[in-house]
KEKE-3310 file (N, C-alpha, C; in steps of 0.2 Angstrom, whole numbers, plus 5000, padded with zeros to 4 digits):
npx = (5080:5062:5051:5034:5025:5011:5006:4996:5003:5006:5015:5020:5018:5012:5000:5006:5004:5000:5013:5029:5036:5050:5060:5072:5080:5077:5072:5066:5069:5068:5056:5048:5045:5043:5035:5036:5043:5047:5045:5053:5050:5044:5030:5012:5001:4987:4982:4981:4983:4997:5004:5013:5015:5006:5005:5005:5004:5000:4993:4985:4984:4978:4968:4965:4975:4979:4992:4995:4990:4996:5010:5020:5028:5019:5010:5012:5016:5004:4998:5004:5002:4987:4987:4995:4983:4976:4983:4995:5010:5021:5020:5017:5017:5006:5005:4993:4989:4997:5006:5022:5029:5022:5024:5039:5040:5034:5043:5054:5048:5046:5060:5065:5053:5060:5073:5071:5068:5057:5044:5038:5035:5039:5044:5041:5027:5021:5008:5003:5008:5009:4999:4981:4973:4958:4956:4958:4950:4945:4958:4967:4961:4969:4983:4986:4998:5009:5024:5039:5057:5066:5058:5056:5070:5072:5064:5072:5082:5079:5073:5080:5082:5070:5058:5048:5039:5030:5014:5010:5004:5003:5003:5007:5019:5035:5045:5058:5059:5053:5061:5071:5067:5065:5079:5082:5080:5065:5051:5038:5023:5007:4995:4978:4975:4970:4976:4974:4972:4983:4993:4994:4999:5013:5018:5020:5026:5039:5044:5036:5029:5020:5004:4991:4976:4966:4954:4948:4951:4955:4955:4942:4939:4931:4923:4927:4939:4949:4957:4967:4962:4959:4972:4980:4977:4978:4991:4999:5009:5008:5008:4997:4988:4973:4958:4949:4935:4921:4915:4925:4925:4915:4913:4912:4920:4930:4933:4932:4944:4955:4954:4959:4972:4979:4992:4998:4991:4986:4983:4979:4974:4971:4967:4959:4958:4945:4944:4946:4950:4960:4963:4959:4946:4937:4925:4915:4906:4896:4904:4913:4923:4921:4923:4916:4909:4903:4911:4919:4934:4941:4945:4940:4947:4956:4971:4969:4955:4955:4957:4949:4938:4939:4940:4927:4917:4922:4926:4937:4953:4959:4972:4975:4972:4978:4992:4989:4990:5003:5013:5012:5014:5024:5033:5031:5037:5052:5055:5053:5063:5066:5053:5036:5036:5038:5050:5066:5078:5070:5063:5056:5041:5026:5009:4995:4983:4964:4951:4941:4949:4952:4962:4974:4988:5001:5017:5033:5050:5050:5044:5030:5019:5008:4991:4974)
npy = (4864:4867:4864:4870:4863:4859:4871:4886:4903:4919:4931:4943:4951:4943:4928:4912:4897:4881:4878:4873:4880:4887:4885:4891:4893:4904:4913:4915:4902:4898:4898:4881:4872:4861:4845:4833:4832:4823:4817:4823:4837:4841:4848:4846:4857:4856:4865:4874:4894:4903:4918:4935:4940:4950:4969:4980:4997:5005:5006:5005:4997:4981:4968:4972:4981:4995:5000:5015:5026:5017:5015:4998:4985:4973:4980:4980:4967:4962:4967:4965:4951:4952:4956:4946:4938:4942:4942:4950:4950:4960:4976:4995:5001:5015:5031:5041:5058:5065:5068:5074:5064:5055:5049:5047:5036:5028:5025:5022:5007:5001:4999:4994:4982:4975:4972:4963:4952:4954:4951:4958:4973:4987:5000:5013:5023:5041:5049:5064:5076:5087:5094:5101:5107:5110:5099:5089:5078:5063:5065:5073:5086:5098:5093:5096:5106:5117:5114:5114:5117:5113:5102:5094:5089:5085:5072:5066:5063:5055:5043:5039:5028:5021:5028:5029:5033:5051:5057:5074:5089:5099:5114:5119:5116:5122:5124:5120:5114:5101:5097:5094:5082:5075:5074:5065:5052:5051:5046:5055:5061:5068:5073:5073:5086:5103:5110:5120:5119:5122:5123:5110:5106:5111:5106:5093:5095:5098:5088:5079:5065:5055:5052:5054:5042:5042:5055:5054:5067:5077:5091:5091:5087:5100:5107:5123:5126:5114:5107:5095:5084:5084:5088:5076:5068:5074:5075:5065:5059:5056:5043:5037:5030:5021:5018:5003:5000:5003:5011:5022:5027:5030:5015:5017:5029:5023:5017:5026:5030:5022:5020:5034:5033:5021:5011:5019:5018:5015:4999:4999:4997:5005:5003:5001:4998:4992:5004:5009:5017:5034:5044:5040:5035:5022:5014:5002:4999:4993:4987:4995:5006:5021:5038:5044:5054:5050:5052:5045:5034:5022:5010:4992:4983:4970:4968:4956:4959:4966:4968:4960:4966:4976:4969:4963:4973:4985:4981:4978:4971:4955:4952:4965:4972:4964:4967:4981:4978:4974:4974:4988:4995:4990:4998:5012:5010:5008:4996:4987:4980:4967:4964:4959:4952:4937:4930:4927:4927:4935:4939:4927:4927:4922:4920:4908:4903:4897:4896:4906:4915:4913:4912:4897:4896:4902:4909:4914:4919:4908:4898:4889:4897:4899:4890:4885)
npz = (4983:4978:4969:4960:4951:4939:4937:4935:4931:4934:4928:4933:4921:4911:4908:4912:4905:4913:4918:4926:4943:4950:4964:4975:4988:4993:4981:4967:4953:4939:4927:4921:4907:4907:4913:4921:4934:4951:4966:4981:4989:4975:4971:4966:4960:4955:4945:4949:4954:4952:4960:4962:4979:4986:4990:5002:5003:5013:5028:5044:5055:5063:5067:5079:5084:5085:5076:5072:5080:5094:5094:5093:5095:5098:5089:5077:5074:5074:5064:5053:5054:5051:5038:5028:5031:5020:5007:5008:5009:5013:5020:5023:5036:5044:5050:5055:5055:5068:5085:5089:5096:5095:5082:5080:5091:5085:5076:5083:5086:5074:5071:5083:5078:5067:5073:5079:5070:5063:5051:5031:5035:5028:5031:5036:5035:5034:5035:5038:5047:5042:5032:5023:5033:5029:5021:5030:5035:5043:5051:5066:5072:5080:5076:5064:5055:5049:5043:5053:5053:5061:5065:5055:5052:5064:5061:5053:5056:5068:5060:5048:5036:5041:5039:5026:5018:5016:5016:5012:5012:4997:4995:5007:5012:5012:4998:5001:5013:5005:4997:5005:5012:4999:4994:5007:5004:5005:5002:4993:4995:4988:4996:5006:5002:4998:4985:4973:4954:4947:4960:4963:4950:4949:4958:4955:4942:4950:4957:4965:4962:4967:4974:4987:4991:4980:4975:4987:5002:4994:4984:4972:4957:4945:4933:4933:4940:4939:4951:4964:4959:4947:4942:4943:4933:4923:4920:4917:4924:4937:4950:4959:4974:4979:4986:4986:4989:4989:4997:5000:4987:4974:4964:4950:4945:4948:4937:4929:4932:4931:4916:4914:4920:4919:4921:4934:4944:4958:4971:4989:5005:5016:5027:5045:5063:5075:5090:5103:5113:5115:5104:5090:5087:5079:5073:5067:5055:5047:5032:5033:5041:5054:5064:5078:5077:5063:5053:5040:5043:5036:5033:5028:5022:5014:5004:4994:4993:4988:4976:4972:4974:4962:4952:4950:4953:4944:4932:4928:4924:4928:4927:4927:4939:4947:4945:4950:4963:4966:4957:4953:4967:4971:4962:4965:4979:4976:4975:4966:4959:4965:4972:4968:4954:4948:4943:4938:4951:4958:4975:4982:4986:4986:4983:4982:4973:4971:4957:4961:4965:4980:4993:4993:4998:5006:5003:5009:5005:4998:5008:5016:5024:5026:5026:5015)
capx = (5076:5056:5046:5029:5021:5008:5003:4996:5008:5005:5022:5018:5016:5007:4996:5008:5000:5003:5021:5034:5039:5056:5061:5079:5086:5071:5073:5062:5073:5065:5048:5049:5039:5043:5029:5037:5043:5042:5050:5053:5050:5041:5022:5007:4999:4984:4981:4979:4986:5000:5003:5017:5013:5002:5010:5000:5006:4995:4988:4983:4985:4975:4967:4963:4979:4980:4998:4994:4989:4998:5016:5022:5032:5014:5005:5017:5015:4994:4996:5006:4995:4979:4990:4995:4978:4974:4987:4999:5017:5024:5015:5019:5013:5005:5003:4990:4993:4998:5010:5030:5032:5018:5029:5046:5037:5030:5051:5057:5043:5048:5068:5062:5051:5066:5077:5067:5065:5048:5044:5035:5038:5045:5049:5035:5022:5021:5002:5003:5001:5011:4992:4979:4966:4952:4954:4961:4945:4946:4963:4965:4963:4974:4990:4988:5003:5013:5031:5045:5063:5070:5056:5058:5077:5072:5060:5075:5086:5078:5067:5084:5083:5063:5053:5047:5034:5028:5011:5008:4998:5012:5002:5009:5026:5042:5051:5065:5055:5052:5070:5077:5065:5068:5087:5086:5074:5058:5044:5034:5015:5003:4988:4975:4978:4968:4978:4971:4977:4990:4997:4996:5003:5019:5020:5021:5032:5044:5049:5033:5027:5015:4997:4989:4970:4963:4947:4948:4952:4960:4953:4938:4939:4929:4926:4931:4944:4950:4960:4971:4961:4961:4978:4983:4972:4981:4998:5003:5016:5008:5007:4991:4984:4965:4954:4943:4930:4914:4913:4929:4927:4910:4916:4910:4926:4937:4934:4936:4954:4959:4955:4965:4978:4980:4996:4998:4984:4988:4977:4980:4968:4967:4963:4962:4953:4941:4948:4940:4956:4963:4958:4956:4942:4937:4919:4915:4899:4895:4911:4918:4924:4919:4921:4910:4905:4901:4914:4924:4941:4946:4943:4940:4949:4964:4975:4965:4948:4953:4957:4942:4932:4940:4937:4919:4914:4927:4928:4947:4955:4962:4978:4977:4969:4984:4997:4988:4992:5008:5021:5014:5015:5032:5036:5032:5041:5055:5058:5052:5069:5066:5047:5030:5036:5039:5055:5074:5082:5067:5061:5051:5034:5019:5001:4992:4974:4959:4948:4938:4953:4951:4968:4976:4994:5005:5024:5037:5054:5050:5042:5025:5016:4999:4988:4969)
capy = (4866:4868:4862:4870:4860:4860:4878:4892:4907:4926:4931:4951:4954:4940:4924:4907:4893:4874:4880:4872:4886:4883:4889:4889:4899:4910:4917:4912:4901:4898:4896:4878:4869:4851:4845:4826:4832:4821:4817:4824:4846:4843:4851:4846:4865:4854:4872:4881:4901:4907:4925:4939:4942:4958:4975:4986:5004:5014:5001:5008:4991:4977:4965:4974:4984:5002:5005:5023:5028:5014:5011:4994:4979:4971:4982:4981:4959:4960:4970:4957:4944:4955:4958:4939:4934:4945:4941:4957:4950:4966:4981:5001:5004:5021:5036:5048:5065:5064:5069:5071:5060:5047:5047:5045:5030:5024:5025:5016:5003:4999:4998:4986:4977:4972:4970:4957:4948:4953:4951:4961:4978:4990:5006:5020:5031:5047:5052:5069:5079:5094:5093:5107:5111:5111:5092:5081:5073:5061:5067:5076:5095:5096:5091:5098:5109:5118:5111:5119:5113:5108:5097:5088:5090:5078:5067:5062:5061:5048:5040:5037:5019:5017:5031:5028:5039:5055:5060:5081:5095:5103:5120:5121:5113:5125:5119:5119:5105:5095:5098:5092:5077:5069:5072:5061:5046:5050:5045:5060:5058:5073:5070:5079:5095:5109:5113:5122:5115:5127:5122:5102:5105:5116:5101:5087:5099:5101:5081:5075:5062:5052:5056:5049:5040:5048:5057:5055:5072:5081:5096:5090:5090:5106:5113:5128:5124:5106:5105:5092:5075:5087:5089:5070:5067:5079:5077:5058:5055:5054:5036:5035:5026:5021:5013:5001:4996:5004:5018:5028:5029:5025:5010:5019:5033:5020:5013:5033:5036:5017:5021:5038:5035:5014:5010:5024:5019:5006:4999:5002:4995:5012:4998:5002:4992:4995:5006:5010:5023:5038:5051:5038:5030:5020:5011:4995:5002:4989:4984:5002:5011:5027:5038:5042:5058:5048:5052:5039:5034:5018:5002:4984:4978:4968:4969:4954:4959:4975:4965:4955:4972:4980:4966:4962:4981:4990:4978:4980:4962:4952:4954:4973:4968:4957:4973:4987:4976:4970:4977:4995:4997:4989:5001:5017:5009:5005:4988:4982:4972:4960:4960:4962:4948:4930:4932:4922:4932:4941:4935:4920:4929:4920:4916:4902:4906:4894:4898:4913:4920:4913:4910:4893:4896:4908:4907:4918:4917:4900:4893:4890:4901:4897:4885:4885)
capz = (4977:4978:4961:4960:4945:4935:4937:4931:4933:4933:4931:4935:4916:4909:4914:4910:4907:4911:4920:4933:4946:4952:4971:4977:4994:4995:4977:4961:4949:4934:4926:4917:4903:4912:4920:4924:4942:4955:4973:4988:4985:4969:4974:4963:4959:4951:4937:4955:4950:4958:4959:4965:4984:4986:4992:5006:5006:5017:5033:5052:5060:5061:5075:5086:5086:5081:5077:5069:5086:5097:5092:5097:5089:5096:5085:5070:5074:5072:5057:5049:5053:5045:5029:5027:5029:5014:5002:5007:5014:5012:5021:5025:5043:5044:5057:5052:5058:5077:5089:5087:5103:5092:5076:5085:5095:5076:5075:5087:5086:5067:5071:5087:5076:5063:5076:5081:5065:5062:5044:5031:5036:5020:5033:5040:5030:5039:5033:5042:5050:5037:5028:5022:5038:5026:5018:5036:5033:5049:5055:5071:5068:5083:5076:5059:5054:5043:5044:5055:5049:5066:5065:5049:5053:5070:5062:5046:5059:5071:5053:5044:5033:5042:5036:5019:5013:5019:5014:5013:5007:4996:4997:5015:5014:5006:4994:5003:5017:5000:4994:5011:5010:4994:4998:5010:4999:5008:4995:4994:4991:4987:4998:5012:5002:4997:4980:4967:4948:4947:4965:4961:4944:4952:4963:4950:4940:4956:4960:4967:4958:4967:4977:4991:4992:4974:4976:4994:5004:4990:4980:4968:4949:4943:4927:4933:4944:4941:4959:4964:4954:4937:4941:4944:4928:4919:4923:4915:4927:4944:4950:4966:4979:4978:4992:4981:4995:4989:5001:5001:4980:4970:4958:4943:4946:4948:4931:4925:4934:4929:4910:4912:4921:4917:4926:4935:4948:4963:4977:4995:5009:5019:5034:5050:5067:5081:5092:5109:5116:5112:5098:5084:5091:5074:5074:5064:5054:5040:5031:5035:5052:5056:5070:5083:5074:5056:5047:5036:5043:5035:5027:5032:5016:5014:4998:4990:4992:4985:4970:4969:4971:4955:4944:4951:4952:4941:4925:4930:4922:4935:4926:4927:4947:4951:4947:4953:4971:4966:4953:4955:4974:4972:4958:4970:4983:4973:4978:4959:4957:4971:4972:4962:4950:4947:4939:4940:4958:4964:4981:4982:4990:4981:4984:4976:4973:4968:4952:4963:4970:4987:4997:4995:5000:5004:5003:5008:5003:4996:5011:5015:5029:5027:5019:5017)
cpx = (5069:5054:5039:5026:5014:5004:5001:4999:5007:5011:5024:5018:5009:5004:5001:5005:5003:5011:5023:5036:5046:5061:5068:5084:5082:5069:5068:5070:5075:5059:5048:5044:5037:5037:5029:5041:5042:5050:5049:5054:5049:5034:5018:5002:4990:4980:4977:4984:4990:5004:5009:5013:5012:5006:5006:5004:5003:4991:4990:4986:4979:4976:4966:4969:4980:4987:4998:4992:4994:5004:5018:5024:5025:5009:5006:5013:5009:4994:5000:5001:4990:4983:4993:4990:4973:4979:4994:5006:5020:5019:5021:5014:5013:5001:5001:4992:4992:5003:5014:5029:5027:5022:5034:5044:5036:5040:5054:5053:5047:5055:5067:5061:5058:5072:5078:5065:5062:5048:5038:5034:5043:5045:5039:5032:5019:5015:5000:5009:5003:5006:4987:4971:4960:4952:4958:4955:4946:4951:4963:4967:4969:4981:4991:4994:5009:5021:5040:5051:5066:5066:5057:5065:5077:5068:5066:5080:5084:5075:5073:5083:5073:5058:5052:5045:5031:5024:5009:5004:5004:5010:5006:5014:5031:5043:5058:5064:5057:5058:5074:5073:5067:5076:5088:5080:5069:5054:5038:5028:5010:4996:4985:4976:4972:4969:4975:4975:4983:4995:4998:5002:5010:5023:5023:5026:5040:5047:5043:5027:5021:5009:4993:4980:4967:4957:4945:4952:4958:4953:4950:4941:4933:4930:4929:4937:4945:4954:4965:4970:4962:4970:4983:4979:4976:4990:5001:5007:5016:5005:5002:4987:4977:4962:4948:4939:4922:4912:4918:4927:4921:4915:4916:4918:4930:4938:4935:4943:4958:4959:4961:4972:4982:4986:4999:4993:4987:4983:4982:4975:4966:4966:4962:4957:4951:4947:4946:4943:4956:4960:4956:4951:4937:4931:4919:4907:4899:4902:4915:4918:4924:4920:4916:4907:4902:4904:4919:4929:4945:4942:4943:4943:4956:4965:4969:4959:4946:4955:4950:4935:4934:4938:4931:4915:4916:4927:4934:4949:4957:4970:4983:4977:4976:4990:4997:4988:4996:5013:5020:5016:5023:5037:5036:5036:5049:5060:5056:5057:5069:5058:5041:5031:5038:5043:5061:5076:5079:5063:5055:5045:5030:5015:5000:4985:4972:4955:4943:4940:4954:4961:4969:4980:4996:5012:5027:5045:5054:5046:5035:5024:5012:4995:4982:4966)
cpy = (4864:4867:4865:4868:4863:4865:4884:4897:4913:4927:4942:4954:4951:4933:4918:4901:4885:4875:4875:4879:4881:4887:4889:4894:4904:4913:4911:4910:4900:4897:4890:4875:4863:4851:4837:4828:4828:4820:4822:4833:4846:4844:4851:4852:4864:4862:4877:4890:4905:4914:4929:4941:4950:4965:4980:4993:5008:5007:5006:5004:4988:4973:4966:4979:4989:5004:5011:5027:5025:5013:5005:4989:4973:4972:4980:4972:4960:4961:4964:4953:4944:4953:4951:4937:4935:4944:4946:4954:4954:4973:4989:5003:5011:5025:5040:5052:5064:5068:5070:5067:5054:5044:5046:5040:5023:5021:5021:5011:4997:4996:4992:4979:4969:4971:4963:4950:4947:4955:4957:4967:4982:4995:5008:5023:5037:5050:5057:5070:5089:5093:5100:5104:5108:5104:5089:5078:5070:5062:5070:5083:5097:5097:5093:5104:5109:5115:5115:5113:5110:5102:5091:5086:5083:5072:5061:5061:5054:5041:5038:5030:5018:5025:5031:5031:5042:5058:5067:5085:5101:5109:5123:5120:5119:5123:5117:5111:5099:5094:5090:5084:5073:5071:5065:5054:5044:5050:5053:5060:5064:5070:5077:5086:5099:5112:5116:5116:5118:5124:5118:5103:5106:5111:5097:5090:5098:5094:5079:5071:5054:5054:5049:5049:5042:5050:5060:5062:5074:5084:5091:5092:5096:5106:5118:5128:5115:5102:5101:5085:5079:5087:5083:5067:5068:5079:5072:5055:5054:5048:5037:5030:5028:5017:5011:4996:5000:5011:5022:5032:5025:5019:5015:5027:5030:5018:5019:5032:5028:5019:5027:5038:5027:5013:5013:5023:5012:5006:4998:5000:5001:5008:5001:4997:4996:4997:5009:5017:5028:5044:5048:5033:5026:5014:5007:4998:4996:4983:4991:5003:5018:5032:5041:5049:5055:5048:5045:5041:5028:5014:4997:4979:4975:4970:4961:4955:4963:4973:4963:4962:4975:4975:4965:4968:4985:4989:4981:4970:4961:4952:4962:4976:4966:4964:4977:4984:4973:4975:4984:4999:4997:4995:5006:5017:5008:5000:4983:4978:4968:4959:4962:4956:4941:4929:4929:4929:4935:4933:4932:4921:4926:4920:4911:4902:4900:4899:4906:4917:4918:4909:4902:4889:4901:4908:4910:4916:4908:4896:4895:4891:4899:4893:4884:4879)
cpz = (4978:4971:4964:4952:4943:4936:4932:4935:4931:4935:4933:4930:4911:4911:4908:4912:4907:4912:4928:4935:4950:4957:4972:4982:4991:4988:4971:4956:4942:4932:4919:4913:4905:4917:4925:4931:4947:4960:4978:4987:4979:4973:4969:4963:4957:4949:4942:4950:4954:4955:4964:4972:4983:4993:4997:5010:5009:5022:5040:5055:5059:5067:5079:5089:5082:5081:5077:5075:5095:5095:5093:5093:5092:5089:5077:5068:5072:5067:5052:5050:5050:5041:5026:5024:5023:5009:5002:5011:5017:5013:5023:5033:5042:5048:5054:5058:5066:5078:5085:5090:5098:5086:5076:5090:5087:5074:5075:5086:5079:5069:5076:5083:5071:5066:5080:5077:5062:5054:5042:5030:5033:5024:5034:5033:5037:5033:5037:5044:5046:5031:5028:5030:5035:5023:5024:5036:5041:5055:5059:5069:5074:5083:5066:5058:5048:5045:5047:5051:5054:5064:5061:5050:5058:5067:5056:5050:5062:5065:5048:5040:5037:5040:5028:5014:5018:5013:5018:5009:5004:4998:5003:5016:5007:5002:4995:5007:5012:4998:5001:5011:5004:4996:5002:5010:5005:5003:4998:4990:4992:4991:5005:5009:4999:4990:4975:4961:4948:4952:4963:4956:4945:4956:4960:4946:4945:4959:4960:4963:4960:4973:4981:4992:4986:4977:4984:4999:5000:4984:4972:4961:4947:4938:4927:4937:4946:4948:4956:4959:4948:4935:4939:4937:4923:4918:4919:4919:4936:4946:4959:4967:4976:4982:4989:4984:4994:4992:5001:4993:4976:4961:4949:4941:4947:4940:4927:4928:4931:4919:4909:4915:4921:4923:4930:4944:4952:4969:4985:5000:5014:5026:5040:5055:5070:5085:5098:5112:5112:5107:5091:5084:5084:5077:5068:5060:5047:5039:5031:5040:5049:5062:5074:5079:5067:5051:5045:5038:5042:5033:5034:5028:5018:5005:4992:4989:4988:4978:4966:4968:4964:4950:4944:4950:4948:4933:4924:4929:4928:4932:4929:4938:4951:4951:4950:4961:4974:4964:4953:4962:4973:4968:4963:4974:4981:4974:4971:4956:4962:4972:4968:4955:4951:4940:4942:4947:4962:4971:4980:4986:4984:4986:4979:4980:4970:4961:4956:4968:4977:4987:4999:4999:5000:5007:5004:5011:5000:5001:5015:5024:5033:5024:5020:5020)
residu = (UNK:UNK:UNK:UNK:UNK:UNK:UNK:UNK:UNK:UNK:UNK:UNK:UNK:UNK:UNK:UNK:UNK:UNK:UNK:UNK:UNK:UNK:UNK:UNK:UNK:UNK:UNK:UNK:UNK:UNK:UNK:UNK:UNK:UNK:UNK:UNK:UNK:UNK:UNK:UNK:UNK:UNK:UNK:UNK:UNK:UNK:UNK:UNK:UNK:UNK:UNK:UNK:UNK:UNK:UNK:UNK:UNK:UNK:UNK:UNK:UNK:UNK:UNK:UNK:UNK:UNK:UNK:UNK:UNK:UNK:UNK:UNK:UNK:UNK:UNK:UNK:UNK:UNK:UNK:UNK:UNK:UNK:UNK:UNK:UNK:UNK:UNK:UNK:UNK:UNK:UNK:UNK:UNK:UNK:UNK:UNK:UNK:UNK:UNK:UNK:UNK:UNK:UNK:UNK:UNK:UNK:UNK:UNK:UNK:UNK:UNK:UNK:UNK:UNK:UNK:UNK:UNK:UNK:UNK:UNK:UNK:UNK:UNK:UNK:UNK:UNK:UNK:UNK:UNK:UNK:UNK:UNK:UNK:UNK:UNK:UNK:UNK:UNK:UNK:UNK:UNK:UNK:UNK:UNK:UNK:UNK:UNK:UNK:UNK:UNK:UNK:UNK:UNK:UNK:UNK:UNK:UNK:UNK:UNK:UNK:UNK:UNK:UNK:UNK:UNK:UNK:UNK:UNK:UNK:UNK:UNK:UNK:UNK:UNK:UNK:UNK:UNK:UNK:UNK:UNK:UNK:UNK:UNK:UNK:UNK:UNK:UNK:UNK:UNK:UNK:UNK:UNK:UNK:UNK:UNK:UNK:UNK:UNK:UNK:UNK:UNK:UNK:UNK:UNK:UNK:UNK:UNK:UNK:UNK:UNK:UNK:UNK:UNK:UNK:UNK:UNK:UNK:UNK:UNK:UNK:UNK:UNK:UNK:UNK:UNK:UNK:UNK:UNK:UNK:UNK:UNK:UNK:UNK:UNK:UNK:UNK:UNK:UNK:UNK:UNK:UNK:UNK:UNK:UNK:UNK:UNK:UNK:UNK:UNK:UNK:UNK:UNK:UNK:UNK:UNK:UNK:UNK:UNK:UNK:UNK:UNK:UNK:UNK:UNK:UNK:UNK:UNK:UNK:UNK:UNK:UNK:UNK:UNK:UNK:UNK:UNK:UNK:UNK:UNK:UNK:UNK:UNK:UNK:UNK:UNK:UNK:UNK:UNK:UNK:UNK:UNK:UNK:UNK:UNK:UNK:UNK:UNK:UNK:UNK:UNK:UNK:UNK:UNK:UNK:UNK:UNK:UNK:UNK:UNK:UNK:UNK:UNK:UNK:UNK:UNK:UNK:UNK:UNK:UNK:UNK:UNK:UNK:UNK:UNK:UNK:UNK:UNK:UNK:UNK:UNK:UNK:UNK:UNK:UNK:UNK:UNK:UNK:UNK:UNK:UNK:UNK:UNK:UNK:UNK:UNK:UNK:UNK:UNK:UNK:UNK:UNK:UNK:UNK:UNK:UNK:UNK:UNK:UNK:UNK:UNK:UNK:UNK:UNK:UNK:UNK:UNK:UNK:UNK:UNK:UNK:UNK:UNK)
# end
């Protein structure tokens, strides 16, 4: 049994104050009033603020290792490392539009990595390469296509239990593809598309219920054709990614799509690294990469900084901050009964933060990782 005392405690609903947390075989036990604690596993919190471990749905790689172009249980390893050192224990490694031979690599890799005991690692997002021509934004034009059915056929056979979410441009994909997808519980994410409102709408009617990077490569709001954001706006029920780094998405329209679509709306670091090889050749420009032609292809955020931007740019609470990189990701992913909360049987991932957010601690399964 592990004591964390005299804490403050965000339990993924609301902020408890003046709490004992109480650890036991990786699993959260209890959240107590007692604050006389003492001995050998009891831990002085001194009104430090510990928080449900952050969720990274949509990462490239990190350190200098491009999974999304480089498959490897190295790549996989660096990108843990990045994601820790930003509050995120729990990431979605992801291949924008490539090859078969890159995402049947992205496959193996993953299955390796877990064979191997590598933490972290909630399964594959396959962003591509079944996406609209006209919004791949830094994707390779390339490898864009529409979806044969052997292939989907090949990719849910070898991606069985590690493919997690597949972002597409529905316009381009059957209904049969989508059909055969959720069948076999691939999360299906609206993104890179071209839709009119009509088409989105058809989509969100039709299963798919959540949408990938808001704003970013997907058909503009219009008054006279609201597109794909009128549609996600309009809808109630689509739950989206958002890259809240200043560059992919003016702050002032994140504080429009968090008003409409409240909890509904989650963060995503979109990350990826320098990258000198190959076709995703990603440049360090600022605090954004770019590639060599100029266009925007990722972040340099972690999951905590993208917190600290929305409440410092966004007038986004740190309540509302803490979930959209916590309990909603986990909702999407539907891992919301073992992680996103600090609650009796869910998994023992925390952070413990100082008064300006900065990284403490970081705990997984109950035991302590990293320490500032």
């Amino acid at each position: 049994m592990q004591i964390f005392k005299n804490a403050r405690i965000f339990n993924g609903d609301t902020f408890l104050e003046n709490k004992s947390l109480l650890v036991d075989e990786g699993k959260f036990m209890a959240v107590a009033t007692a604050q006389n604690f003492s001995g050998l596993g009891v831990f002085d919190m001194k009104q430090k603020l510990i928080v449900p471990a952050l969720i990274d749905a949509q990462i490239y790689g990190g350190n200098q290792y491009l999974f999304g172009e480089f498959p490897s249980v190295k790549a996989l390893e660096a990108t843990y490392q990045y994601c820790t050192k930003g509050g995120a224990l729990h990431f979605v490694p992801t291949i924008a539009t490539n090859s078969l031979e890159i995402m049947l690599q992205g496959i193996e890799a993953v299955k390796e990595y877990w064979a191997q005991g590598g933490k972290g690692v909630l399964g594959l997002h396959l962003e591509g390469p079944y996406i609209s021509e006209a919004k791949r934004g830094a994707h390779l034009k390339q490898y864009v296509r529409k979806p044969e059915l052997d292939e989907v056929k090949l990719l849910i056979s070898k991606g069985k239990d590690v493919i997690k979410m597949m972002t597409l441009a529905p316009e381009v994909c059957s209904k049969d593809i989508i059909k055969l997808l959720r069948k076999n519980n691939i999360i299906i994410s609206a993104g890179h598309s071209n839709a009119t409102y009509a088409e989105a709408i058809k989509a969100f009617d039709g299963g798919i219920n959540i949408a990938t990077h808001l704003y970013n490569a997907m058909s503009p709001l219009n008054h006279r054709e609201p597109g794909m954001v009128g549609a996600i706006f309009d809808s109630g029920k689509v739950r989206v990614s958002l890259v809240a780094d200043g560059h992919h998405v003016d702050y002032a329209a994140i504080r429009i799509a968090k008003r409409l679509l409240a909890d509904k709306l989650f963060l995503i670091t979109d990350a990826v690294t320098e990258n000198k090889e190959g076709h995703y050749r990603h440049q360090l420009s600022g605090d954004k990469y770019i590639m060599p032609d100029g266009t925007l292809s990722g972040s340099s955020l972690t999951m905590l900084q993208a917190v600290k931007n929305c409440i410092q740019y966004a007038d986004i609470s740190l309540e509302e901050a803490l979930k959209m990189a916590s309990l909603y990701p986990a909702i999407v992913l539907g891992i919301d009964q073992q992680k996103g909360r600090i609650e009796k049987k869910y998994d023992a991932d925390f952070l413990v933060l100082d008064e300006a957010l900065n990284l403490q601690a970081i705990y997984r399964a109950g035991e302590l990782i990293d320490a500032a």
